[in-house]
C-alpha positions as CSV (number, residue, x, y, z in Angstrom):
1,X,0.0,0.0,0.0
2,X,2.6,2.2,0.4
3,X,3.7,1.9,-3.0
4,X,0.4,2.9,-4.5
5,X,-0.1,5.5,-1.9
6,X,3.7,7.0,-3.0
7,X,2.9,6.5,-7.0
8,X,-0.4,8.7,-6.3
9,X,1.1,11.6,-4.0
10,X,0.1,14.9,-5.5
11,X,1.5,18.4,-4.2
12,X,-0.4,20.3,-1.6
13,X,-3.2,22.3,-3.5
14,X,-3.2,25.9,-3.4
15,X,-6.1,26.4,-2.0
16,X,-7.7,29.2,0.0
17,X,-9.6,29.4,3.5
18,X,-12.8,28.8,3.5
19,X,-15.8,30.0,6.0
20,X,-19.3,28.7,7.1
21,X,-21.1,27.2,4.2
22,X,-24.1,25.0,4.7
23,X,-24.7,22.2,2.5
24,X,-27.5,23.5,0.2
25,X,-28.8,21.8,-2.4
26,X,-26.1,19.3,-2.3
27,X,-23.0,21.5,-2.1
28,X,-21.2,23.5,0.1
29,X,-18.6,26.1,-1.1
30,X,-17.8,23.7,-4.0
31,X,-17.5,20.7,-2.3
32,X,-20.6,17.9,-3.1
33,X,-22.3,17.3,0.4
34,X,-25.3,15.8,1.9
35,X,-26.5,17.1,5.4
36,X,-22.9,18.4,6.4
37,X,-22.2,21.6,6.7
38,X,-18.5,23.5,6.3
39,X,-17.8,25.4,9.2
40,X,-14.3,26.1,8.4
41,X,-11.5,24.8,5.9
42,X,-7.8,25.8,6.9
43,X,-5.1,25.0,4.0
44,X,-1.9,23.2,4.8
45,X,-0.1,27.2,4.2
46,X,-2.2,27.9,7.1
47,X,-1.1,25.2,9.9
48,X,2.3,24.6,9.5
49,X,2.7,24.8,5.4
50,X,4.1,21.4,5.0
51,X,3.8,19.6,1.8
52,X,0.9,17.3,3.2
53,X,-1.4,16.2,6.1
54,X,-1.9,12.5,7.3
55,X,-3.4,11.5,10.9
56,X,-5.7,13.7,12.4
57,X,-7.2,13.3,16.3
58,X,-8.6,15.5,18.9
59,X,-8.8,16.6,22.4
60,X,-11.0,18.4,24.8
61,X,-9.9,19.9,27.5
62,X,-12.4,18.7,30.6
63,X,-12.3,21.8,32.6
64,X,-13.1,24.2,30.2
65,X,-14.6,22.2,27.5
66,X,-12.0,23.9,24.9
67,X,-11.3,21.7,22.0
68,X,-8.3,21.1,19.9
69,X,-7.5,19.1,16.7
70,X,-4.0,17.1,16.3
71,X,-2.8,17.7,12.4
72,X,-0.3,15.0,11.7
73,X,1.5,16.8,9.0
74,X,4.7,15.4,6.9
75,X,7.2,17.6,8.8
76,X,5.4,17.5,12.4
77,X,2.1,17.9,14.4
78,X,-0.1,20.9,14.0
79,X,-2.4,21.9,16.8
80,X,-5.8,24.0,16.2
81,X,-8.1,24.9,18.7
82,X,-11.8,24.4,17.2
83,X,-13.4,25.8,20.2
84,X,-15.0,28.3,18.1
85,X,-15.7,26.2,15.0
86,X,-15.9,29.0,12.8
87,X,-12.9,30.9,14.2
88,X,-10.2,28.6,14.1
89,X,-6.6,29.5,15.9
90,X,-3.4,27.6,14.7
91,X,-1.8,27.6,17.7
92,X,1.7,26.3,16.4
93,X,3.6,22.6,15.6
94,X,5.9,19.8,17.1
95,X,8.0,18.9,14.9
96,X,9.2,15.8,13.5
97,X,11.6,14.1,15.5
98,X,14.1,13.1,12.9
99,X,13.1,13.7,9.3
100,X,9.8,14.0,7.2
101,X,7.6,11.4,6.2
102,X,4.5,10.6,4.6
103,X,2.7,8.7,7.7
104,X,2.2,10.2,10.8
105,X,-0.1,8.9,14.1
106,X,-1.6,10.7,16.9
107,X,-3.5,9.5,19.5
108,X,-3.8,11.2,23.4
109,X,-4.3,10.1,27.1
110,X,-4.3,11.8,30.4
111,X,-4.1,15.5,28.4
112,X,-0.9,14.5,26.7
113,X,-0.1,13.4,22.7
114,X,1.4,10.5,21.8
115,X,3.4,10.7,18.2
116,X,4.5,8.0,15.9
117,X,5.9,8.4,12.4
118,X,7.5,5.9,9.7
119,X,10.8,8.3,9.3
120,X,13.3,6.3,11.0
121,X,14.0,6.4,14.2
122,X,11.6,8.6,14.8
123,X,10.3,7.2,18.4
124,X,7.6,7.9,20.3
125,X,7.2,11.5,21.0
126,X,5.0,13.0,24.2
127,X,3.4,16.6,24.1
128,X,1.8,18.1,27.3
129,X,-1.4,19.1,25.6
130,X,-1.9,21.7,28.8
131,X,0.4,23.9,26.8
132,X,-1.9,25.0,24.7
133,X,-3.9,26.5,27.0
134,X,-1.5,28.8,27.7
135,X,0.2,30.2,23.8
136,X,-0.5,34.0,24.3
137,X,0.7,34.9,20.6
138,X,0.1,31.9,18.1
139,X,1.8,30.2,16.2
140,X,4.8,28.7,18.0
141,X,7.1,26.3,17.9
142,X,6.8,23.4,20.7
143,X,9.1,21.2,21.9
144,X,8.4,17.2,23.1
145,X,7.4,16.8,26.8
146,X,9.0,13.5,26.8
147,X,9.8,10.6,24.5
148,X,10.2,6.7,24.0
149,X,13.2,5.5,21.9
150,X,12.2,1.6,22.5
151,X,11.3,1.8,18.7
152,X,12.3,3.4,15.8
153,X,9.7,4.0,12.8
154,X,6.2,2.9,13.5
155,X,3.4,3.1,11.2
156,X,0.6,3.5,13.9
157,X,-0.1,4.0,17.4
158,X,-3.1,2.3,19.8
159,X,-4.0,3.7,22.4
160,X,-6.1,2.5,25.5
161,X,-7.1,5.3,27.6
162,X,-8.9,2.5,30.2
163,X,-5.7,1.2,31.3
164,X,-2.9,3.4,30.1
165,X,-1.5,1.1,27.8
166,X,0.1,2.0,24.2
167,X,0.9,-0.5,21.2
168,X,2.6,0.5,18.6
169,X,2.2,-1.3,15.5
170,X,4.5,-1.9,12.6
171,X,7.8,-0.8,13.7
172,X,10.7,-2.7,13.8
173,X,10.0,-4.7,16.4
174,X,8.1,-7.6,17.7
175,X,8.3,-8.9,13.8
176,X,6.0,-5.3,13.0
177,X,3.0,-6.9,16.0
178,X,2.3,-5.2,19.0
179,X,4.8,-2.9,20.4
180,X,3.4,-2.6,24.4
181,X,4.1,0.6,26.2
182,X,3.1,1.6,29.5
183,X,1.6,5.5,29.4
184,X,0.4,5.2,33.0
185,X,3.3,7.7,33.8
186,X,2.6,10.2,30.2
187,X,5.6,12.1,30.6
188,X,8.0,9.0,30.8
189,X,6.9,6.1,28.8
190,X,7.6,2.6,29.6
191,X,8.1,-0.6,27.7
192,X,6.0,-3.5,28.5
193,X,5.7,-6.2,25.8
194,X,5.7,-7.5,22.7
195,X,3.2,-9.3,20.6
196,X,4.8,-11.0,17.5
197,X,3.2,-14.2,17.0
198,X,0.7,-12.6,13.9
199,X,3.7,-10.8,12.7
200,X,2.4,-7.7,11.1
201,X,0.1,-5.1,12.3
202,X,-1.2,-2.4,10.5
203,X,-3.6,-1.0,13.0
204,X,-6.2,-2.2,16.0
205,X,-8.4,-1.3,18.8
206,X,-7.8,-2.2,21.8
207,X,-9.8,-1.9,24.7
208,X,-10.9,-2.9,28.0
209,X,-13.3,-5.7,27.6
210,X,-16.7,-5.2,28.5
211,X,-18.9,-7.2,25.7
212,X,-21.1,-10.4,24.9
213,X,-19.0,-12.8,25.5
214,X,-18.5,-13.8,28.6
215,X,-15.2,-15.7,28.7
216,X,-13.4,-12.2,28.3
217,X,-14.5,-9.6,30.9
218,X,-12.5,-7.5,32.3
219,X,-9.7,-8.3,29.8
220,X,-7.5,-6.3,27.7
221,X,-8.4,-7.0,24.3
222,X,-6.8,-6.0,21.0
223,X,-8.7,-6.0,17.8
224,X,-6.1,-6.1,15.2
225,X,-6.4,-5.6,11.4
226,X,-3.0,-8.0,10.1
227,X,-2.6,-7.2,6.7
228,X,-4.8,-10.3,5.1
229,X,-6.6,-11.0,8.8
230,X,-8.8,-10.1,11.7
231,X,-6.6,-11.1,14.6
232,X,-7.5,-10.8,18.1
233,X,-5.4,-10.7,20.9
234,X,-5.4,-11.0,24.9
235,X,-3.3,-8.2,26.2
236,X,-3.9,-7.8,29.9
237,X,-0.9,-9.9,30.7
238,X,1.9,-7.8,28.8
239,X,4.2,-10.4,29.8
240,X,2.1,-13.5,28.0
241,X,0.0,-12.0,25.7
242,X,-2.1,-14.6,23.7
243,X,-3.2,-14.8,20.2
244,X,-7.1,-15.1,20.9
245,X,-8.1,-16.1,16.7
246,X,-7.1,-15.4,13.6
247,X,-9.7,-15.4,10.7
248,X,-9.0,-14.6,7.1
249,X,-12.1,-13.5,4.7
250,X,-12.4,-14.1,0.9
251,X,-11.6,-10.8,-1.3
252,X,-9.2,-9.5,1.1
253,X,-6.7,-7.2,-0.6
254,X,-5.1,-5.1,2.7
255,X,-6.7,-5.8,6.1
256,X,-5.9,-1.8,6.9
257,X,-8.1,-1.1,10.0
258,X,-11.7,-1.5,12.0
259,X,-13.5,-0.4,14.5
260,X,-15.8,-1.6,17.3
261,X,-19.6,-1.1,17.9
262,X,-20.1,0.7,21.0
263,X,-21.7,-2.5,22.3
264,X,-18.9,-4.2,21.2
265,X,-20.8,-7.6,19.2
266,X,-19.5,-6.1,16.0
267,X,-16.5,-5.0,14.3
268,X,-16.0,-2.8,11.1
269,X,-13.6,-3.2,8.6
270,X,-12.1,-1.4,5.9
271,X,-9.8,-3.4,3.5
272,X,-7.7,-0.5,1.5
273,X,-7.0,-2.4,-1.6
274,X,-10.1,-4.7,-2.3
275,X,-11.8,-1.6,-4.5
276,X,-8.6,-1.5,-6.6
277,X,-8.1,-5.4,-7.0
278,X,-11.4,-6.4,-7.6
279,X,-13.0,-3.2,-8.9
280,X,-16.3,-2.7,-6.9
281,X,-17.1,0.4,-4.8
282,X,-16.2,0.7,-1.3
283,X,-16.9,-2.1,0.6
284,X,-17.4,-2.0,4.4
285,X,-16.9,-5.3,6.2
286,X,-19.4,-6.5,9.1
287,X,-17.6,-8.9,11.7
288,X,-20.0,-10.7,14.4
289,X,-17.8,-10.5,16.9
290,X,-19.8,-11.9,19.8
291,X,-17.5,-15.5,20.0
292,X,-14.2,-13.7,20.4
293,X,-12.5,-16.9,20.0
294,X,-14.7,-17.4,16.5
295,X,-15.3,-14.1,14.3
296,X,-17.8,-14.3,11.7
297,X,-18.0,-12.5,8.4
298,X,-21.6,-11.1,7.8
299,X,-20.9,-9.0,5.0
300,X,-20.8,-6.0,3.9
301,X,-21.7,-2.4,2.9
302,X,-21.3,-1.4,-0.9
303,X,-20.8,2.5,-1.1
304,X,-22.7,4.3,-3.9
305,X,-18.6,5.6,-4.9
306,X,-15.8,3.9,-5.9
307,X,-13.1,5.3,-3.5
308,X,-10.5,3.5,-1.0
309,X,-11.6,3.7,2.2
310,X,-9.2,4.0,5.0
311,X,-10.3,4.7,9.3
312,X,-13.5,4.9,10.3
313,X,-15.0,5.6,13.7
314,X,-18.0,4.3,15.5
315,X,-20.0,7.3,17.4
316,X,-23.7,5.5,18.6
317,X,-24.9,4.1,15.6
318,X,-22.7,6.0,12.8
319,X,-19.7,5.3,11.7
320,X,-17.8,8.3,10.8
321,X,-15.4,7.0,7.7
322,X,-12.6,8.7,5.6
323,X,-12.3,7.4,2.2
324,X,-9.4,9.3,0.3
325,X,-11.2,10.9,-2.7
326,X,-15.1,10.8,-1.7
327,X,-14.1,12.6,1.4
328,X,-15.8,11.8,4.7
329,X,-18.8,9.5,4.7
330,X,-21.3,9.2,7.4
331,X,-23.1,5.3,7.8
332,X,-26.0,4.6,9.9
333,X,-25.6,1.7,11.6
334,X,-29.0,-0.7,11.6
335,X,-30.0,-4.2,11.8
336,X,-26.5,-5.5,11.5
337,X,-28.2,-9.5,12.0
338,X,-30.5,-9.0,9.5
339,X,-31.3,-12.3,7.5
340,X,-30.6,-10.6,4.3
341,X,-27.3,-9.2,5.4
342,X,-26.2,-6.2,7.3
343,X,-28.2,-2.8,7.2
344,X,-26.9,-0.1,6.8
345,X,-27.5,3.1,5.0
346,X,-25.1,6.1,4.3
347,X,-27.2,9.3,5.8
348,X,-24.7,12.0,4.5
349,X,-20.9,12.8,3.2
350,X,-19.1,15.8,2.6
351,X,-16.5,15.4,-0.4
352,X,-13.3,17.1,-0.1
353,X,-12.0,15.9,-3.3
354,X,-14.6,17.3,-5.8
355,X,-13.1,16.1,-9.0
356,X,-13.0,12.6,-8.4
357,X,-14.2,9.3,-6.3
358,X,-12.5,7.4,-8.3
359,X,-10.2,4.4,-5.9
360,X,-6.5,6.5,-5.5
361,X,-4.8,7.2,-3.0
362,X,-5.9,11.3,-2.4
363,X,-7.9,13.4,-0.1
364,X,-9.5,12.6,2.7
365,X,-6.6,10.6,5.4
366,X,-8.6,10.4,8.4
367,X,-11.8,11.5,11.0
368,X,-12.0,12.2,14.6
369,X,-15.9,12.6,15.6
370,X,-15.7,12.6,19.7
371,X,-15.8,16.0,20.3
372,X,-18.5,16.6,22.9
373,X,-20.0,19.8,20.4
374,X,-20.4,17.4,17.8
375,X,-18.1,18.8,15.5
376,X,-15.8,16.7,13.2
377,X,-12.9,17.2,11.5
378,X,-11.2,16.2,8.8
379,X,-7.5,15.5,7.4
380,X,-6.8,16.3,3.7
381,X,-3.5,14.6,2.4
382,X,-3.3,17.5,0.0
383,X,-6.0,20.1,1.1
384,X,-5.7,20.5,5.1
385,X,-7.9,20.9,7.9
386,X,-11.8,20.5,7.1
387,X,-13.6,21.4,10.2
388,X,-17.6,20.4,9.6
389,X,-20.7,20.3,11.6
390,X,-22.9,16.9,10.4
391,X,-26.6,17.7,10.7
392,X,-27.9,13.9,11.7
393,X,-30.2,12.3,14.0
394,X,-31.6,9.2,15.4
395,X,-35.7,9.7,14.4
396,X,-37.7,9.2,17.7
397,X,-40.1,6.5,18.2
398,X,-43.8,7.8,17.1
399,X,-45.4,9.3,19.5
400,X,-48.7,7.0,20.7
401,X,-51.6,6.5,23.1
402,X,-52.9,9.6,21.7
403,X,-56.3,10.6,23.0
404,X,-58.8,13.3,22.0
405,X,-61.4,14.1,23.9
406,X,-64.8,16.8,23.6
407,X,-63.7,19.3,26.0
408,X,-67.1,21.9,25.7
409,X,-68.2,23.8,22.7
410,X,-65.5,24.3,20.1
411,X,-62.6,22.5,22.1
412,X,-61.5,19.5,21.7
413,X,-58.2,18.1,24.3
414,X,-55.9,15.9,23.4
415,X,-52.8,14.2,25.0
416,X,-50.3,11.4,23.8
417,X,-47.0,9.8,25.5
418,X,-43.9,10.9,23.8
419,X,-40.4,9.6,24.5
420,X,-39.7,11.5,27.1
421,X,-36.1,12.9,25.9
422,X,-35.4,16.9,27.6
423,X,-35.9,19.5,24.7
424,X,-37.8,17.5,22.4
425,X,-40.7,18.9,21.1
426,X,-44.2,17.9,19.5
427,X,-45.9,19.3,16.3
428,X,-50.1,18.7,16.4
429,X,-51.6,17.8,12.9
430,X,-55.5,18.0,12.1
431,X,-57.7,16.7,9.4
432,X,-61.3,18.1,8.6
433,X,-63.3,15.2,7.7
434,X,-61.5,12.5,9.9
435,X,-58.3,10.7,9.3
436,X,-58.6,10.1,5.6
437,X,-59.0,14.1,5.3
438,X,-56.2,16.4,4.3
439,X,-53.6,17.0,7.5
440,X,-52.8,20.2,8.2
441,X,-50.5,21.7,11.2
442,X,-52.1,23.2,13.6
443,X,-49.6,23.3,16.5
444,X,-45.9,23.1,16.5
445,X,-42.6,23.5,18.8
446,X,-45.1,21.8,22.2
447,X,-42.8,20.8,24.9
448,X,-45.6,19.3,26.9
449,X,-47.3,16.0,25.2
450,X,-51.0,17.5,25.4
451,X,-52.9,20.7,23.2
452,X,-56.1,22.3,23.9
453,X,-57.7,22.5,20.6
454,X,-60.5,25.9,21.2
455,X,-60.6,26.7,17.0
456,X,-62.5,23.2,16.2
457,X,-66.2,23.0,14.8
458,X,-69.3,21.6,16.1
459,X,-70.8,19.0,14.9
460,X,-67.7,18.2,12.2
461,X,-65.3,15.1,12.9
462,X,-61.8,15.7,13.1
463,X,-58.4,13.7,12.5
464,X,-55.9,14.1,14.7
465,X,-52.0,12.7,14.7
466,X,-49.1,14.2,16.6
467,X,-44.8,14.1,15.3
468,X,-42.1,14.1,17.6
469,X,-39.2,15.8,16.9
470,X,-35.7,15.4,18.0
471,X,-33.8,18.6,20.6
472,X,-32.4,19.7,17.7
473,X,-35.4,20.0,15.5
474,X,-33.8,18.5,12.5
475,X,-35.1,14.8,12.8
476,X,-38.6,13.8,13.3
477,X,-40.3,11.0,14.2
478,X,-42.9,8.6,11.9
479,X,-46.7,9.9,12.4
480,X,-48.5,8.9,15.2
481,X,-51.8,6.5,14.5
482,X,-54.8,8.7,13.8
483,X,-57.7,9.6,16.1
484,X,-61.1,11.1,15.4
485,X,-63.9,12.8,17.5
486,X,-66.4,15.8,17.3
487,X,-66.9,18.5,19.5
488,X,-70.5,20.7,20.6
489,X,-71.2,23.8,19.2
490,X,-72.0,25.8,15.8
491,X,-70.8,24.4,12.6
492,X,-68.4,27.1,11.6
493,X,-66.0,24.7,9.3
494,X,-65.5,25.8,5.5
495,X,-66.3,23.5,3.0
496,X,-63.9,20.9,2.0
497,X,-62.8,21.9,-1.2
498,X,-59.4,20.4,-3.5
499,X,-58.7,23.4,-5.7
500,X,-58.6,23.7,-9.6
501,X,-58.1,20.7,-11.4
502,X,-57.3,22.5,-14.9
503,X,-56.6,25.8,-16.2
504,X,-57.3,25.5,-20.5
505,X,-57.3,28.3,-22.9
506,X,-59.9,27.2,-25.7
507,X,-57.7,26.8,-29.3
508,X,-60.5,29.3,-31.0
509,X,-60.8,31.6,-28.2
510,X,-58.6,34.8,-27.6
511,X,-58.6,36.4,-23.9
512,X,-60.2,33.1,-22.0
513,X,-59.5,30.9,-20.1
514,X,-61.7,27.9,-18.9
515,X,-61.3,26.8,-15.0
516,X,-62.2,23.6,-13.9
517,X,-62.6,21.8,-10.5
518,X,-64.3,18.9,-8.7
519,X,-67.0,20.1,-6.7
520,X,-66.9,21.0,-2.5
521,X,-68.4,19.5,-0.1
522,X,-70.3,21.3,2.6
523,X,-69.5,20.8,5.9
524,X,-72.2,22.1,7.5
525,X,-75.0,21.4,5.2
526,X,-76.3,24.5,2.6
527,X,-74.9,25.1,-1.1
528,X,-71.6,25.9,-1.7
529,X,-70.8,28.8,-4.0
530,X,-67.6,29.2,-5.4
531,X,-65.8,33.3,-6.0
């Protein structure tokens, strides 16, 4: 892979900042979107001016809630603080340790960075992220807080912020496996073991197991991606650590890296040379994971694009993916069991590559979507910093046990159960006639599940069904089931009437034109005359 990414490196693209632009009508600023927004865009001349970007990772300060993005750049580490999205600061870089290189990896635990590159002997390097908090006159220069020389090149860095644990993967140890550090200390790193038995890793997860099965709670578990393999290991004893299972899959081209569901039954893969070698679109792989000593392949996801995909994140029931030259994608994660295969559906994308999906090795490097504001941000080998706001929800349940009641002349009361979530809201629709009428709102923005309705008419029967939306009123729920009822009083309602059903001008008639329209209905009884 390194080969192919090498033969199709491009030079950083002149390219201009870029302010808030909301994904209308499927572009933002240039840049083909769906239900992402651009916030801000910050070329590579703007955070460090180095010839390209790589890795890309994040932290928040806890204190003060401020929030920084990690820039793995070819000559070093540029640090931006996103805490206004809009308005972001390039604070400065760390540079390289030794020389440039193509691959850089960040990762962070207990407020400090952790840095690997491929340029040789390179290390590990350790920033005090507090130091940011504190640059009065941006940008600077920062120096390392501490490093680890147990290693040389490395091609990634895992981190596991429940123990304190580091593996570094592909270096030139432990045959290119699992490099152990102990972090527990940030400032002065510790080596603690070596995984070799799989020989290569290219990247993992590893994490303190909480998950189905049973026979590995309270374990350190590392979910590797091998090369041509899903290999899983047992890390809590650094000393021993044991090879778990090892499962090939058919169409493999580069095992490259995967992450867990949050509930931890499945694991997601992207291969990075399966769209080149066999020439479909990009494929998402769906692991059962359940049996950690027996991995099964469900399937996969088949992207609408063509591109390479490359690291991928799991936040709820998205995964946030970076795919070189479609830019970032956004997957909703469903029925992942389903008899008919895994479900899932892309729900949105924002393209930093605009001429091209095509499956090369350009644009988009990686994601990092845990920032607590929502905002994600994006690495562009070529581009820069991409920092975007996705506009997605989970749709509530419907709202039911909706009731309407005859509450006096003219009034009809009516109250439903809702879910229940703070700052969701309800919006009341009403049909004249009943519920195979015409719905129109009548009431929107509610906070409380109830709604005096004091403009209905006697003696007419009403539909009523009630949506809930979501806090942030972009994502609504399906309609609730329909009630009817009628209410006392005078029968003020208009007729029902559906408008003009054709507008003709006669072929021997100048100046006319001939209306014509299916007749009303009276709702309370009498002729109906039309104006």
């Amino acid at each position: 892979t390194m080969r192919r990414q090498i033969a199709d490196a491009l030079p950083a693209e002149p390219l201009a900042p870029q302010h808030r632009t909301p994904c209308e009508n499927g572009m933002a600023g240039g840049y083909p979107c769906d239900k992402v927004d651009l916030l801000e865009f910050l070329p590579l001349s703007q955070i460090g001016g180095a010839s390209g970007a790589n890795d890309i990772w994040g932290w928040t300060h806890a204190a003060s809630g401020r929030e920084f993005a990690l820039v793995g750049l070819t000559s070093g580490t540029a640090f931006v603080e996103i805490t206004d999205p809009e308005a972001p600061v390039y604070l400065g870089r760390l540079p390289t340790h030794t020389s440039n290189s193509t691959w850089r990896d960040i990762k962070t635990y207990s407020d400090h960075a952790f840095i690997v590159s491929e340029a040789g002997g390179h290390g590990l390097q350790v920033f005090d992220l507090a130091e940011l908090l504190a640059v009065a006159t941006p940008p600077v220069t920062f120096a390392e807080s501490g490093f680890y020389a147990g290693f040389g090149n490395a091609h990634n860095l895992v981190v596991d912020e429940a123990t304190g644990f580091a593996y570094a993967v592909g270096t030139g140890t432990c045959s290119g496996g699992l490099h152990m550090v102990n972090l527990q200390t940030p400032a002065s790193p510790v080596g603690a073991g070596c995984f070799a038995a799989d020989g290569y890793t290219h990247d993992a997860q590893c994490v303190l197991y909480q998950g189905p099965d049973a026979d590995y709670a309270g374990h350190e578990v590392c979910f590797a991606s091998n090369e041509d393999t899903v290999t899983l290991i047992d890390v809590t004893d650094k000393g021993a650590p044991a090879q778990i299972s090892r499962t090939p899959y058919p169409g493999r081209g580069y095992t490259h890296q995967g992450w867990l569901t949050e509930d931890r039954a499945h694991f997601l893969v992207d291969d990075e040379l399966d769209e080149q070698n066999l020439g479909h679109n990009t494929w998402t792989y769906v692991w059962d994971v359940r049996d950690l000593d027996s991995p099964q392949l469900l399937g996969h996801f088949e992207s609408p694009v063509a591109a390479i995909d490359h690291n991928q994140y799991v936040v709820g029931d998205y995964s946030f993916q970076a795919n070189y030259r479609s830019g970032l994608r956004i997957l909703h994660l469903g029925d992942l069991d389903a008899p008919g295969g895994p479900e899932i559906e892309q729900v949105g994308f924002f393209d930093i590559y605009p001429t091209s999906d095509s499956a090369n090795f350009n644009g988009a490097w990686s994601v990092y979507p845990y920032f607590p504001s929502g905002v994600v941000v994006v690495s562009g080998i070529e581009q820069g910093l991409f920092v975007l706001q996705p506009r997605l929800c989970s749709p509530p349940l419907a709202p039911i046990e909706l009731v309407a009641t005859p509450d006096g002349d003219h009034q009809i009361a009516l109250a439903w159960s809702g879910s229940g979530t703070p700052g969701a809201t309800f919006t009341l629709e009403r049909a004249q006639g009943g519920c195979t009428g015409v719905f129109d709102e009548i009431a929107s923005g509610l906070a409380a599940p109830s709604y005096a309705d004091t403009g209905a008419s006697g003696q007419v029967t009403y539909g009523y069904r009630v949506v809930e939306k979501d806090p942030s009123g972009l994502c609504a729920s399906p309609v609730s089931a329909c009630v009817e009822t009628a209410t006392t009083g005078v029968c003020t309602a208009p007729p029902l009437f559906a408008g003009l059903t054709s507008a003709t001008t006669p072929a021997t008639s100048w100046c006319t034109v001939r209306l014509e329209w299916s007749p009303g209905a009276a709702a309370c009884g009498g002729p109906v005359s039309y104006d």
